[in-house]
C-alpha positions in Angstrom: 86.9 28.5 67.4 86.2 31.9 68.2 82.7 34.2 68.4 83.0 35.4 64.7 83.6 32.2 63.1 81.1 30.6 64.7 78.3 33.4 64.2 80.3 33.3 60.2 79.3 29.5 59.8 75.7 29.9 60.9 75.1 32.7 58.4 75.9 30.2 55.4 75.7 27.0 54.6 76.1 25.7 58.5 72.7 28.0 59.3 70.5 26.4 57.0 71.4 22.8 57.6 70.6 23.9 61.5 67.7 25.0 60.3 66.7 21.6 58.5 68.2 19.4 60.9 65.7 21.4 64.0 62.8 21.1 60.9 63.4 17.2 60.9 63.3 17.2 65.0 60.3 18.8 65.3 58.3 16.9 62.5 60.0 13.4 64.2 58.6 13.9 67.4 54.7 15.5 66.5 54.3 13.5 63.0 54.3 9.3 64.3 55.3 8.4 60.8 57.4 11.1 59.4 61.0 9.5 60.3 59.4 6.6 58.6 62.1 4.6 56.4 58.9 5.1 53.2 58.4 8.8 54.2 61.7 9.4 54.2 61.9 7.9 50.3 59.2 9.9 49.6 60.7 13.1 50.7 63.8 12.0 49.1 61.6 11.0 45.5 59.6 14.6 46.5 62.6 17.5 46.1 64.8 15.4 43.5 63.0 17.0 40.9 63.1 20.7 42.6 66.2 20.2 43.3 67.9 19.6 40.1 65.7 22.7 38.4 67.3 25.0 41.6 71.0 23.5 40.4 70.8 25.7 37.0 68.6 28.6 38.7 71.8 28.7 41.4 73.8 30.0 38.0 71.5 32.4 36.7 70.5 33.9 40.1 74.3 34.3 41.3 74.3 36.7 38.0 71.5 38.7 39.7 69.1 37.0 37.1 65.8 35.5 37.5 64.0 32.4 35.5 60.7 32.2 34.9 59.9 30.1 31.9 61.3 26.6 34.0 58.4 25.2 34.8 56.6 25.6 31.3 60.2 24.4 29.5 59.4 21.4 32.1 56.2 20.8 30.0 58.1 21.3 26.4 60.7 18.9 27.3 58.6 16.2 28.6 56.4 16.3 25.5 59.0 16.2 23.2 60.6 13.7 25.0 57.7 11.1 25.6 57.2 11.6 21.8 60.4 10.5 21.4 60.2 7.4 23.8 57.5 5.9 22.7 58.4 6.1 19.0 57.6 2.2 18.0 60.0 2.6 15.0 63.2 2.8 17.4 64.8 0.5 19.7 63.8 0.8 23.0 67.3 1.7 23.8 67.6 4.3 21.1 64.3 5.7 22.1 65.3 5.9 25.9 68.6 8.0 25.1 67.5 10.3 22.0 64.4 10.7 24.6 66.6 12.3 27.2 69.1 13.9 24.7 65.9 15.5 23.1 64.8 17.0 27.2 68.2 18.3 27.3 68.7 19.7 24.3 65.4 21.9 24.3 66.1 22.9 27.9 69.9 24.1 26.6 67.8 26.0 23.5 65.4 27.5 25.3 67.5 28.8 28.0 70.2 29.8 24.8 67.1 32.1 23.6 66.5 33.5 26.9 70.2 34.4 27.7 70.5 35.4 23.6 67.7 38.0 24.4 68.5 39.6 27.8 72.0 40.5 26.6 71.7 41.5 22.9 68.9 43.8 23.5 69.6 44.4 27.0 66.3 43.4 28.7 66.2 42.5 32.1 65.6 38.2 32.8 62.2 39.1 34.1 60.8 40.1 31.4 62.3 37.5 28.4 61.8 34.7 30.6 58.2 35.8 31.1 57.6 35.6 27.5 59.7 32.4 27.3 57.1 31.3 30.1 54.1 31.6 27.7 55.7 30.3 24.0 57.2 26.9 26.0 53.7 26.3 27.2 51.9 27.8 24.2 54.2 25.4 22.2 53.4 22.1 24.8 50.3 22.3 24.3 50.5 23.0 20.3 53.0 19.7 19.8 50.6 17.4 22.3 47.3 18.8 21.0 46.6 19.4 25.3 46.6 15.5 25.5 49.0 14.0 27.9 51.5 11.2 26.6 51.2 7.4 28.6 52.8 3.8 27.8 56.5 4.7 28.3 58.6 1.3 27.8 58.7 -0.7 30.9 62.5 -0.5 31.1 62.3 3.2 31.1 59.3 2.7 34.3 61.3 0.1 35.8 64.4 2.0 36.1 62.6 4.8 38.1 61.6 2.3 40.5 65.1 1.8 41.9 66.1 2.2 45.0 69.5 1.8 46.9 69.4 1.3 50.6 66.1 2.6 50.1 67.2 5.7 48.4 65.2 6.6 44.9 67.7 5.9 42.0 66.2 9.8 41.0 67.4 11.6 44.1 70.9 9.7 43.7 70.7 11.4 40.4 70.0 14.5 41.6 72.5 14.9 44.3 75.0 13.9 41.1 74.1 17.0 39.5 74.3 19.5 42.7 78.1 17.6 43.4 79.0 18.4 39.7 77.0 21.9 39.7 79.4 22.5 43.2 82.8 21.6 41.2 81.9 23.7 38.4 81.4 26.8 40.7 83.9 26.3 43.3 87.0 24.8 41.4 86.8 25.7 37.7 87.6 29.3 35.7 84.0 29.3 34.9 82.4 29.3 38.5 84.9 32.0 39.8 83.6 34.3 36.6 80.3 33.6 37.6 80.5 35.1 40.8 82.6 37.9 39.9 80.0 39.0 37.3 77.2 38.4 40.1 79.6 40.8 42.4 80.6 43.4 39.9 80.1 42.9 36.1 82.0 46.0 34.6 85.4 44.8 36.5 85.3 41.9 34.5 84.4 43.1 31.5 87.3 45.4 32.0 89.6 42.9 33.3 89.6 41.3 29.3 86.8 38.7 29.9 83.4 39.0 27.9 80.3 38.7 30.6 78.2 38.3 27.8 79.3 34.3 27.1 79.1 33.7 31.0 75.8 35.0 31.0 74.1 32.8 28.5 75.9 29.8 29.2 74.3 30.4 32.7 70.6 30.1 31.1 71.6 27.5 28.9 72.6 25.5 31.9 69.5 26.3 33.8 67.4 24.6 30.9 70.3 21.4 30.6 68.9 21.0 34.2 65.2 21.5 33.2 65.6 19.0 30.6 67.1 16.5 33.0 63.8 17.2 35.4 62.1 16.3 32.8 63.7 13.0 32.3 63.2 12.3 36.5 59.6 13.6 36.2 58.5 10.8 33.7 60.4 8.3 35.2 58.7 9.2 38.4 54.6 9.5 37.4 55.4 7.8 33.7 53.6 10.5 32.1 54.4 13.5 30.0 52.0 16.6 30.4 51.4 19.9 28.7 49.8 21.5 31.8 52.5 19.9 34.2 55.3 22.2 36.2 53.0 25.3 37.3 54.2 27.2 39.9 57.8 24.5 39.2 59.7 28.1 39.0 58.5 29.8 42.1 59.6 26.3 44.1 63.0 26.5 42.6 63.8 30.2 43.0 62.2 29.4 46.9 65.2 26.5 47.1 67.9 28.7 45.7 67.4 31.6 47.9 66.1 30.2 51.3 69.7 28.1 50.3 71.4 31.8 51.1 72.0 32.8 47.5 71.6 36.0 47.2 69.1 37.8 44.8 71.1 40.3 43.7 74.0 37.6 42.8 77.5 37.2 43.5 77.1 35.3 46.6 75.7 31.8 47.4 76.4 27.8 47.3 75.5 24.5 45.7 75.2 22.9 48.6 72.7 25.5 50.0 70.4 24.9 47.5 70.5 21.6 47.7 69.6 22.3 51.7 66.9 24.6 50.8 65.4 22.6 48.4 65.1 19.9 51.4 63.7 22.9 53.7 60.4 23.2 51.3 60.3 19.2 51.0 60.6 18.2 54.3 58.2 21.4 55.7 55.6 20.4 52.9 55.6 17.0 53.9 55.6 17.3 57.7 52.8 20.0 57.2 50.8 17.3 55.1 51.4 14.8 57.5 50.0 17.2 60.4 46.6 17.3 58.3 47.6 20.8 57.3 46.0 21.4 53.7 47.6 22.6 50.8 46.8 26.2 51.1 48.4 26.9 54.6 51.8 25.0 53.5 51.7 27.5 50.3 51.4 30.2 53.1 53.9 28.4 55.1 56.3 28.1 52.5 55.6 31.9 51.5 56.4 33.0 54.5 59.5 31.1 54.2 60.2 32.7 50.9 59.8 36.5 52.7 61.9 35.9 55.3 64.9 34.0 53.5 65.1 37.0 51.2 65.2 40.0 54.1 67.6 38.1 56.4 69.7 38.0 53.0 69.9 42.1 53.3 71.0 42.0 57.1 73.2 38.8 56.2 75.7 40.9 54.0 76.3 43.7 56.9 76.8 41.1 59.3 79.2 39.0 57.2 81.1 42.0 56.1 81.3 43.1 60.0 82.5 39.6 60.7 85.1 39.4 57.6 86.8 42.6 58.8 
């Protein structure tokens, strides 16, 4: 393998796992208990729920999008939801899966408003998903009257409570979704559009394909995988809250591009995410297990944030350089 292929590998997907697998080194040998079989649950139980919300922020940031409104559509859908599931009129059974069909389906609407907005009247994601920030909360808070919603049934609690080879059942799921989220962009008609419309939007609309339908099925997948955070979030604390999933967007958008996708869209991974997400857990927790409080590992993970985004304008150059 030559000196360009090599230098290729560690600007992508290959760099960041380096970066994570030197992270987990360094915490293993100053942090006693950090390559602890329970720590390592934890960190597993701690980015499943990240993770899954930076799966649908992947899609709308390889457009050259933004999110804001995830973390306050978290709230909605776990309201409406833990309505839902604790309904004593329905089966527990029925309640568990028209509880989660409910968190999906208010994500997918949601994110169907947002992408409905930004590309009839043209308005940049910024902007419509800041509004869509303050109505989903606005409208938590209206449905719960600002009270938060307890005594899920205990098959629901139990089943968050699995583990496999001491894996969480919840970060099993969420690995699911970025292995489906990386088929769908990497081996279906769909994915490939979604780049090419991140790389250059007026070829495709030229080339007989409508961007348009890409664009808003891209936000309405982004609040699918809201609504499915939701679903891991109660089974994880067994509570739904109005006030729960601030700062939930800035944590996501973190994963997606310290992952290597690009803010100005067309290039990125799946699998990057899913390795930045880990980046933010696994720093977060080895900084909390140092002592370190919870203002220096927002600085920490800040900094990360700064960084990530301005070795993404040197990372083009160098890949083009390297491509040639």
């Amino acid at each position: 393998m030559n000196t360009k292929r090599i230098a290729y590998l560690l600007l992508n997907e290959a760099g960041i796992g380096c970066i994570l697998a030197l992270l987990c080194i360094l915490f293993s040998y100053s942090v006693p208990n950090f390559a602890s079989k329970p720590n390592i649950s934890n960190i597993f139980t701690q980015i499943s729920i990240n993770t899954v919300i930076a799966v649908g922020m992947t899609f709308v940031i390889l457009l050259g999008g933004i999110d804001l409104s995830v973390g306050s559509m978290l709230a909605l859908c776990t309201i409406l939801a833990g309505f839902t599931i604790t309904n004593k009129e329905l089966p527990v059974g029925a309640a568990i899966t028209l509880a989660v069909l409910v968190s999906m389906l208010t994500g997918m609407a949601c994110g169907l408003f947002n992408g409905f907005v930004c590309e009839q009247w043209k308005i940049h994601s910024f902007v419509v998903t800041l509004g869509m920030q303050n109505i989903a909360r606005g409208a938590a808070l209206k449905f719960s009257d600002s009270r938060t919603i307890f005594s899920f049934p205990a098959e629901f609690n139990s089943f968050g409570l699995i583990s496999y080879f001491d894996v969480p059942v919840i970060f099993i799921m969420a690995i699911t979704l970025v292995l489906v989220g990386h088929f769908i962009l990497v081996k279906t008609i769909f994915g490939r559009m979604i780049y090419a419309i991140g790389n250059n939007e007026e070829a495709v609309r030229l080339s007989g394909h409508n961007p348009r339908i890409y664009k808003i099925a891209a936000f309405m997948i982004c609040g699918a995988t809201v609504g499915v955070a939701a679903i891991l979030y109660m089974l994880r604390l067994n509570m739904a809250s109005p006030i729960l999933g601030n700062g939930f967007e800035l944590s996501a958008i973190a994963a997606v591009v310290i992952g290597g996708t690009s803010m100005s869209g067309g290039k990125g991974s799946m699998i990057g995410t899913l390795f930045g997400a880990a980046i933010i857990g696994v720093l977060n927790n080895g900084l909390l297990l140092m002592g370190y409080s919870d203002f220096t590992r927002q600085i920490a993970t800040g900094a990360i944030i700064i960084a990530a985004v301005i070795l993404d304008t040197y990372r083009a150059k160098l890949l083009r350089m390297l491509s040639s």
